[in-house]
C-alpha positions in Angstrom: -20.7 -23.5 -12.5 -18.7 -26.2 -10.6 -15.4 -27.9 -11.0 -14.4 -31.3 -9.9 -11.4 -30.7 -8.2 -10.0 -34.5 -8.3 -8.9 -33.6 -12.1 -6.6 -31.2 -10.3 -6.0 -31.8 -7.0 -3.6 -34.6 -5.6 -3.3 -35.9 -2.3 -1.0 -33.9 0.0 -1.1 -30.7 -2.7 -0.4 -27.5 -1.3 -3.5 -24.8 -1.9 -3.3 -20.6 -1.8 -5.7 -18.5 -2.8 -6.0 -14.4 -2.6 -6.7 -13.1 1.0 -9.2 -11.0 2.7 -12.5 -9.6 0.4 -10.7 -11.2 -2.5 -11.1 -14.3 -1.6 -12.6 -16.4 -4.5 -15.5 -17.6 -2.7 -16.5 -20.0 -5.4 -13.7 -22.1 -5.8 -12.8 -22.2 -2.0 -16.8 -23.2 -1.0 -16.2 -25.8 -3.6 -12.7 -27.0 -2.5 -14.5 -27.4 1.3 -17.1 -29.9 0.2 -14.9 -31.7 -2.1 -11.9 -32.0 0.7 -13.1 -35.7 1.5 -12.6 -36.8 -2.2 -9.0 -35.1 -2.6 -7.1 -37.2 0.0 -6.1 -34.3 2.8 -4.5 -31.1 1.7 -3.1 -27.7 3.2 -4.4 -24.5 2.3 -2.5 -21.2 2.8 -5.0 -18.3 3.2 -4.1 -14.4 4.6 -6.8 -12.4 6.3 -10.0 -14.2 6.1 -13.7 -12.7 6.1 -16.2 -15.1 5.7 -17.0 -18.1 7.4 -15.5 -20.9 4.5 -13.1 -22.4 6.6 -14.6 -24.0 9.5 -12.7 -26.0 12.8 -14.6 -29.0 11.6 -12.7 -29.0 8.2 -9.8 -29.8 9.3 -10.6 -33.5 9.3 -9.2 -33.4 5.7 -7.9 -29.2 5.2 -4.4 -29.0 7.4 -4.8 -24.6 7.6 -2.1 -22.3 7.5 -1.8 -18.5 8.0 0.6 -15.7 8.5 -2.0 -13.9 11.0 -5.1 -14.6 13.2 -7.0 -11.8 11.9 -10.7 -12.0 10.9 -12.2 -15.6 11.2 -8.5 -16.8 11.5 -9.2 -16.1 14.9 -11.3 -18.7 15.7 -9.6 -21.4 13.3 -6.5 -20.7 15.8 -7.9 -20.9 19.0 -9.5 -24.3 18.0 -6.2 -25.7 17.3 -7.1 -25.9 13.3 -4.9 -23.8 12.3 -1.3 -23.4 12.4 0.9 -19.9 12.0 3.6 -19.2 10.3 5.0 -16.0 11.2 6.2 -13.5 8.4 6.5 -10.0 7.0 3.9 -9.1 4.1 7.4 -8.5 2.4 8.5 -11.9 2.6 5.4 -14.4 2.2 6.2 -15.0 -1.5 9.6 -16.5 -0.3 7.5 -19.6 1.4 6.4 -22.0 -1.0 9.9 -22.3 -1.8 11.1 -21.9 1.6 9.1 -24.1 4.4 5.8 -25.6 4.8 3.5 -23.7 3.0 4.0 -25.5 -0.5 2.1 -23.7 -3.3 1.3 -26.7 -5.7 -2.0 -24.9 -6.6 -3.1 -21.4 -6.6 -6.5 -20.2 -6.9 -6.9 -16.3 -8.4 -9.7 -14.3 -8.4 -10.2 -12.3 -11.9 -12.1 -9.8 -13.5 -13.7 -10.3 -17.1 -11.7 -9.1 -19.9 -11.3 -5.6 -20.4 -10.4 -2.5 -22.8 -7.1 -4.5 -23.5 -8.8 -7.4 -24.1 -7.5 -9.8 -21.0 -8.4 -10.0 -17.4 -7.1 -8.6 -14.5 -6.4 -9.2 -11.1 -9.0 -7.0 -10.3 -8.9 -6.0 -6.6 -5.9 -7.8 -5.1 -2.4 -8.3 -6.3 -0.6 -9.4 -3.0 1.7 -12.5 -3.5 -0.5 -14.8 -5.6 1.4 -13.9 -8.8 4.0 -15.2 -7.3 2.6 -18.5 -5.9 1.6 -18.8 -9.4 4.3 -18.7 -11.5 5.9 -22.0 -9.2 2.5 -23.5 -8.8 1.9 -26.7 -11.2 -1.9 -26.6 -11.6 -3.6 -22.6 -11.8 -7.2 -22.6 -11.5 -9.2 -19.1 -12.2 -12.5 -18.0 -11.3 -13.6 -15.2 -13.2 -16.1 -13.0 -11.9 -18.8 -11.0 -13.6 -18.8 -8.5 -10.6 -14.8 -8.4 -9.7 -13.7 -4.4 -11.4 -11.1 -5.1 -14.0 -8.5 -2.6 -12.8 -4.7 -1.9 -14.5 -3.2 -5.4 -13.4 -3.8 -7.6 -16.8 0.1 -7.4 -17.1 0.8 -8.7 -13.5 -0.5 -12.0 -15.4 2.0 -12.2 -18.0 4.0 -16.0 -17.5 1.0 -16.9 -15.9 -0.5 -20.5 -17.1 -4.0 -20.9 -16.4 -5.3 -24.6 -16.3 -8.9 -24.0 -15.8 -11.7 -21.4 -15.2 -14.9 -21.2 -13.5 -17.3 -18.8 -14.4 -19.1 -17.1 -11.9 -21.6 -13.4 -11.2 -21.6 -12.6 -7.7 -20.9 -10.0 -4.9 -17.6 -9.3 -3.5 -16.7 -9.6 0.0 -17.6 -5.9 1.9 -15.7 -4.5 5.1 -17.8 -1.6 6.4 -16.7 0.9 7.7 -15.6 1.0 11.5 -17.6 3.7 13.8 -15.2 6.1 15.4 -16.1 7.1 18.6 -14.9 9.9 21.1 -11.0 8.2 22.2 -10.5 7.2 18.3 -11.2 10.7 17.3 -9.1 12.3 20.0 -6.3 9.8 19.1 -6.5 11.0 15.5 -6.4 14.7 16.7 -3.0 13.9 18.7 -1.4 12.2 15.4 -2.3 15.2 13.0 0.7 16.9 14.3 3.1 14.2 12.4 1.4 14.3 9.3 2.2 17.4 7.2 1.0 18.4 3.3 2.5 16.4 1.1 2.5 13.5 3.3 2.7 10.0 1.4 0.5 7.8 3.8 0.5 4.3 5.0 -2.8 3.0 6.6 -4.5 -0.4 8.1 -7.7 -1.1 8.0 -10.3 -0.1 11.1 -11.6 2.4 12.9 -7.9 4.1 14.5 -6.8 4.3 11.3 -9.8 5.7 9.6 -10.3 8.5 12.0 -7.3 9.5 11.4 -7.3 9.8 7.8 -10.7 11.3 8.2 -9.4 14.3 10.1 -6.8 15.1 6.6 -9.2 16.6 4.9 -7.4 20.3 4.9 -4.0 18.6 4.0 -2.7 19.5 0.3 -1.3 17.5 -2.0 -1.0 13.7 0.4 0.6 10.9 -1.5 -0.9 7.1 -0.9 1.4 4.0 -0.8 0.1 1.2 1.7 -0.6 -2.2 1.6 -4.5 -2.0 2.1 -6.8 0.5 0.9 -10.0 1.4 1.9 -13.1 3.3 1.2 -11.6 6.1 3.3 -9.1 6.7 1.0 -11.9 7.7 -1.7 -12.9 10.5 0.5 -9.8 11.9 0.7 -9.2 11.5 -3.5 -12.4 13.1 -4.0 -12.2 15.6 -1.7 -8.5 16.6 -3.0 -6.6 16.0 -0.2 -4.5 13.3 -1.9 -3.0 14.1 -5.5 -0.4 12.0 -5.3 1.7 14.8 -7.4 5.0 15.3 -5.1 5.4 11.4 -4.5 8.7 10.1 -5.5 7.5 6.8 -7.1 4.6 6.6 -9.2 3.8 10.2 -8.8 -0.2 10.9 -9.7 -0.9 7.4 -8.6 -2.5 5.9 -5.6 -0.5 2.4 -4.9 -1.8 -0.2 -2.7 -1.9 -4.0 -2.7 -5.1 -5.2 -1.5 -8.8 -2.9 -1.5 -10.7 -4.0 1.3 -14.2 -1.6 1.5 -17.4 -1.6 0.1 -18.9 -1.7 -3.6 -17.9 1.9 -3.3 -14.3 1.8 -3.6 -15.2 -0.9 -5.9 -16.6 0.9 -8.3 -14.0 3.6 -7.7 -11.4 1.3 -8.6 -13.4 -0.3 -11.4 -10.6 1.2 -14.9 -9.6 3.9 -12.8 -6.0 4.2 -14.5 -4.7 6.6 -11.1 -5.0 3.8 -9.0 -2.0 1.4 -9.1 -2.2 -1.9 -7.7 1.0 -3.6 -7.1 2.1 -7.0 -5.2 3.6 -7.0 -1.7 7.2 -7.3 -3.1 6.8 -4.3 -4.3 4.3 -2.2 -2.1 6.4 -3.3 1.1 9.8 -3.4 0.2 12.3 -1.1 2.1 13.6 -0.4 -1.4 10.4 1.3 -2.6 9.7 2.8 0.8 13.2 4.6 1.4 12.6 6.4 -1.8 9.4 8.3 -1.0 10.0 11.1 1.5 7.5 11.8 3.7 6.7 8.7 4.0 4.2 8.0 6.9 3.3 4.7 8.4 0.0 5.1 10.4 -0.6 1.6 12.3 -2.1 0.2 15.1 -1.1 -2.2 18.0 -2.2 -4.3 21.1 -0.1 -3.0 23.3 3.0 -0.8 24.0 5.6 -1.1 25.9 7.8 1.7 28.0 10.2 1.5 25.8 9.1 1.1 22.5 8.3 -1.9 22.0 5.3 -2.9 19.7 3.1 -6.2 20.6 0.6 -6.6 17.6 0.0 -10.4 17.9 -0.9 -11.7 20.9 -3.9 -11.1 23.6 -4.7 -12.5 26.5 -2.7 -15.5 25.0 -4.8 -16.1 21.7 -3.4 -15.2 18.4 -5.6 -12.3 16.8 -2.9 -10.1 15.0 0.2 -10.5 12.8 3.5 -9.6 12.2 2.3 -8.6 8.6 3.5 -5.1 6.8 3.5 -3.1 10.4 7.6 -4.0 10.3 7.8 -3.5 6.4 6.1 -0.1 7.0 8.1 1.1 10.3 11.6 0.4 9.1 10.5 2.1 5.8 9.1 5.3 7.2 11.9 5.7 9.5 14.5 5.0 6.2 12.1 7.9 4.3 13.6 11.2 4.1 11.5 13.3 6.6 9.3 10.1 7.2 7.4 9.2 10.2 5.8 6.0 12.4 2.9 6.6 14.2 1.8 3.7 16.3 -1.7 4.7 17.4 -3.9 2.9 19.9 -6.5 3.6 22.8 -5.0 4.0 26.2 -6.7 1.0 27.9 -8.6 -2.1 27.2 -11.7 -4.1 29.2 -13.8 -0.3 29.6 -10.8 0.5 31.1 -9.5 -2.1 33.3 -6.4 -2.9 31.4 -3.4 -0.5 30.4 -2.3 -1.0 26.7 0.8 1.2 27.6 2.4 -1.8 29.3 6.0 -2.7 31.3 6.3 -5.7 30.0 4.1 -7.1 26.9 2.3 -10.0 27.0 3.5 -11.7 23.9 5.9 -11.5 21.3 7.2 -7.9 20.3 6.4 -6.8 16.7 7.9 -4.6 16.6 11.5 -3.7 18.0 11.9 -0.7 20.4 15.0 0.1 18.0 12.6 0.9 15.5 10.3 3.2 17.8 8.8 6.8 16.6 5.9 8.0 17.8 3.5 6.5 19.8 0.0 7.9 20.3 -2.9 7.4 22.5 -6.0 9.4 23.3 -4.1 11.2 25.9 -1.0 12.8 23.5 2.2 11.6 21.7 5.2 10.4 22.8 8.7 11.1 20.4 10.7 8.1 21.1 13.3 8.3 18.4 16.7 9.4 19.8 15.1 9.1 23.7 17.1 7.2 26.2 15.2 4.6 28.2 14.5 6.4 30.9 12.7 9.2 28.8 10.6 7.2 26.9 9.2 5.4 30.3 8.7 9.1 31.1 7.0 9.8 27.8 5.2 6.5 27.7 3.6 7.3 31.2 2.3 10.6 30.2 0.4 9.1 27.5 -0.9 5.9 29.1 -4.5 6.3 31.0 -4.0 9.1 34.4 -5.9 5.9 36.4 -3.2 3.6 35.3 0.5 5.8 35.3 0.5 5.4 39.3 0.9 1.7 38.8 2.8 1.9 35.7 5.4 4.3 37.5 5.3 1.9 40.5 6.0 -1.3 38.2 9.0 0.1 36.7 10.5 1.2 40.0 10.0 -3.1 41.5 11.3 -3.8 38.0 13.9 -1.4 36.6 14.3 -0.7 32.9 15.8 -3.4 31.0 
């Protein structure tokens, strides 16, 4: 089923749609080839995972993002897309607040389902909220997308038109973990204690270590993305969800991002609560889950605490995203934690990731520094002067690189 978008679409319109596997593939392929005919407009997208948006299109598409992750990449480095940086927590804020204007909103939905309406299926995020200021709302409604317990999210929603449409959703496989992953999970176990209420990103750091957690009791799950790791853990009955604060016997996450599997898993599962980002990553809800435990990953790491998650080798490929969200919330948690976990080194070795001095922006503040993990150990930073965490942050950093590390920080001096 097509749509002509010219019925809907005016000239300079801002365009959002739902990010990463939720991304509703039939209206966006349509919106590319129709981009010519609609006069130029922008398109806000999150996380992307399949090759829609193209350099090319930006003859007519001017692209905006909050992160360079996935095929963002790309879109970046060819200068056809722009960034505008932001916490998960705060991207509902922008159609209101700066470029990214939300005059239409594309969702994603489910069919209708025991309550007789759709759902939002496998993504909340912050499209509700796009929605509710956007002027046109256009739906696609897919025969395959799991109607989960989100029909209410919609309520003060208009919808202006739908497309019907009966095909696969977007997979992520899983990542293989291989031997300095699995020692890296072995070194974070120590900070992550029954009862735990987890935070996790997506990929294969923060899969092996939620695949070591098998012998905890009675974890609690509250991140922003879920994935089909978590299943394991559900199944397995590692995670019960029963001593969590908030929404106690309920898993909570904003976006899944797996394969059919979690799906299906998620497909009227009424212990799985999907929520939007206002609500998954706001310091509110985080501070009142103890044990809260914020499990992400990073480019690099300074000596001192500070987090780079952005920047490589001067190309955009991360984002500022929930990792501040989560950090500030676990360290506001009653007996809460922030692992930062990453391998030691980079380029088979040549680079350090434990770093003097990053090599772009910092994510992440030293102020807000907790743990930091590598394959070689932890290092406590929390309540460390400067000088001990340089001391802890070389212990932890590759043996073939602390010589120079510890050489660099006596030419430079700690700042």
């Amino acid at each position: 089923m097509t749509i002509d978008f010219t019925r809907w679409i005016r000239p300079g319109d801002g365009i959002w749609w739902n990010e990463c596997t939720a991304e509703p593939l039939t209206l966006t392929e349509a919106l590319v080839s129709q981009r010519q005919a609609l006069g130029g407009c922008s398109v806000f997208v999150g996380p992307t995972y399949t090759a829609t948006l193209q350099p090319e299109h930006a003859d007519w598409l001017s692209m905006l993002s909050y992160c360079g992750i996935g095929e963002n990449r790309k879109l970046l480095e060819a200068g056809a897309m722009q960034l505008i940086p932001s916490h998960c927590s705060q991207l509902h804020r922008l159609p209101s607040e700066g470029a990214a204007k939300a005059d239409v909103v594309f969702l994603h939905l489910s069919p209708e389902g025991p309550d007789g309406r759709r759902s939002l299926g496998i993504a909340n995020d912050y499209l509700i909220a796009a929605a509710k200021q956007a002027r046109v709302v256009i739906a696609e409604v897919n025969q395959q997308m799991p109607w989960t317990f989100t029909s209410h999210a919609l309520d003060g929603v208009k919808i202006d038109a739908i497309v019907e449409s009966d095909r696969p959703l977007i997979e992520l496989k899983r990542s293989a973990i291989s031997e300095v992953e699995s020692r890296i999970a072995q070194h974070a176990l120590e900070f992550i204690g029954d009862r735990s209420v987890l935070e996790m990103g997506i990929g294969a750091i923060p899969e092996s270590i939620l695949s070591a957690l098998s012998d905890r009791k009675d974890l609690g799950i509250h991140t922003g993305m879920l994935g089909d790791v978590a299943v394991d853990l559900i199944e397995c009955g590692a995670v019960t969800n029963a001593f969590k604060a908030l929404d106690r016997g309920l898993t909570t996450a904003g976006v899944l991002m797996g394969t059919r599997r979690l799906y299906e898993f998620a497909r009227h599962n009424a212990l799985l609560n999907i929520q939007p980002f206002t609500y998954v990553h706001s310091h509110t809800t985080l501070a009142q889950l103890e044990q809260f435990v914020a499990i992400n990953s990073a480019i690099e790491v300074d000596l001192t605490g500070q987090v780079g998650a952005e920047v490589i080798d001067g190309k955009y490929i991360g984002a500022t995203g929930g990792q501040v969200d989560f950090t500030r919330g676990a360290l506001a948690s009653k007996g809460g934690r922030s692992i930062v976990a990453l391998p030691s080194t980079a380029k088979r070795g040549q680079l350090s990731r434990i770093v003097v001095n990053l090599q772009g922006p910092a994510t992440s503040l030293r102020t807000d520094a907790d743990v930091v993990v590598t394959e070689w150990g932890s290092a406590q930073l929390k309540g460390q002067t400067l000088q001990e965490r340089v001391k802890r942050m070389i212990e932890i950093a590759h043996p073939e690189h602390r010589e120079k590390l510890a050489r660099e920080v006596h030419e430079q001096g700690i700042r």
